[in-house]
N, C-alpha and C positions, 0 to 999 in steps of 0.2 A: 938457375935450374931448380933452387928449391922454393920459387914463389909458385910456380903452377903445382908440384905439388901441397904446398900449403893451402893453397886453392883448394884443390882435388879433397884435402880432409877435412877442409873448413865445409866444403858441400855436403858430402856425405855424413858428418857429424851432424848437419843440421836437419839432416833428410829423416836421422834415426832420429833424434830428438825433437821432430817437430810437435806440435801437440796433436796434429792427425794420425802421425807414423802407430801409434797406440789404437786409433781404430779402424787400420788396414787389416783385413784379414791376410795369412800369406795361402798359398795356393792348395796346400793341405788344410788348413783349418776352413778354406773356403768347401775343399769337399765336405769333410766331415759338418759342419754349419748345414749345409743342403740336408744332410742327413740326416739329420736330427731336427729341424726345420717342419722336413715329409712328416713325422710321427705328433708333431702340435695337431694338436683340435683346431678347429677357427677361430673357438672362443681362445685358446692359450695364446691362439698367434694375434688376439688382439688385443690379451692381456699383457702379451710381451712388449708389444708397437705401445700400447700406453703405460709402458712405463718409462718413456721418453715424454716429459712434459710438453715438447714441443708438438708430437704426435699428438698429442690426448686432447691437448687445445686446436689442434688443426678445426677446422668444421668439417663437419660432416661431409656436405659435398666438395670437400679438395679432397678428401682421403681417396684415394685407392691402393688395390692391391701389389701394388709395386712400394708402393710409402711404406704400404704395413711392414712387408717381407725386408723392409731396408732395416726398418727400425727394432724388427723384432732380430733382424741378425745379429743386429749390434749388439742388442741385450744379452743373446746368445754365447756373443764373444766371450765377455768377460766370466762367462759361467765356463767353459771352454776352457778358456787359459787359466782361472781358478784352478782346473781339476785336470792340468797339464795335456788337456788333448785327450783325455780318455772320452768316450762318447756316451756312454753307456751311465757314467757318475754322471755325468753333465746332462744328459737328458734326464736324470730321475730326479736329480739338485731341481733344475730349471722347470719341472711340469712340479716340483713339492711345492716351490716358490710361486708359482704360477695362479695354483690351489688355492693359496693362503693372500694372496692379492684380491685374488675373486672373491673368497667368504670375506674378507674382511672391507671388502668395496675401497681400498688404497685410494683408487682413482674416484671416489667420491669424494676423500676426504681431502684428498689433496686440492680437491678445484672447492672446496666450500667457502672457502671465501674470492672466487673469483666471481665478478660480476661482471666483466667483459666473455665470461663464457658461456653463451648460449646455446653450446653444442655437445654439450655433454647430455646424457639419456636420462637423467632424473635431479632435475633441477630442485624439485620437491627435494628430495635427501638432501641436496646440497645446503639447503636452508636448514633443513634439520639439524645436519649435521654442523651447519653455522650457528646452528642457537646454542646446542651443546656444549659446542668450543667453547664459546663465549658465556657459557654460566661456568663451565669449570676454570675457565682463566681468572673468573671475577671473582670463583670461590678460593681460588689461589692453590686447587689440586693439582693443577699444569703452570707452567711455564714455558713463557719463549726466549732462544737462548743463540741469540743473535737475529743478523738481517740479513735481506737477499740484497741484490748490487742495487734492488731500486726502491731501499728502505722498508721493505714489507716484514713483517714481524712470523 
């Protein structure tokens, strides 16, 4: 009698600990996410979608409006759960963070050394911003402080 339940919590342990269980929304914070969502610009809701590196390298023509709205929830999420579910901190956090993505062009800086990326909107900067890198790294004002899973610095 106690191997099916043993079962039964071995399942549901693994259900709550899965590494997706974290980016489920549950059926409240999926309201509140739509709602906060409505109130992004186009540009916030594409600032949000690329700050998922996988988004930001999509090209161009795979993207649509469904991709953006997935990946901007998710970013959404964690600003959300941050600020325990309040909407109101959470939309002012995530449009302050949003702001400071844009002025600072994040997503330029992050693809400047990608060369399999031809789909981001100013490949120009990218270089720029690759020469830059690479004179403060040689001038030794930066550092790099560790590596990705496929040795990139």
């Amino acid at each position: 009698m106690t191997a099916p339940m043993a079962t039964r919590r071995t399942r549901i342990h693994h259900e709550k600990h899965s590494p997706l269980h974290h980016l489920q929304p549950t059926p409240e914070e999926t309201t509140k996410l739509q709602a906060i969502l409505e109130q992004l610009t186009k540009q916030e809701m594409e600032t949000a979608a690329n700050a998922s590196y996988e988004y930001l390298t999509t090209r161009n023509n795979n993207k649509n409006q469904n991709l953006e709205t997935h990946y901007a929830k998710q970013y959404a999420l964690r600003y959300l759960r941050a600020k325990d579910g309040d909407q109101a901190k959470t939309l002012q956090r995530l449009q302050a963070t949003l702001q400071f993505r844009h002025a600072v062009d994040v997503d330029g800086i992050r693809t400047a050394f990608d060369t399999h990326n031809a789909n981001h909107n100013n490949n120009n900067n990218n270089l720029e911003y690759a020469k830059k890198l690479e004179h403060e790294l040689q001038a030794k004002n930066v550092y790099v402080q560790g590596y990705d899973k496929d040795g990139r610095a």
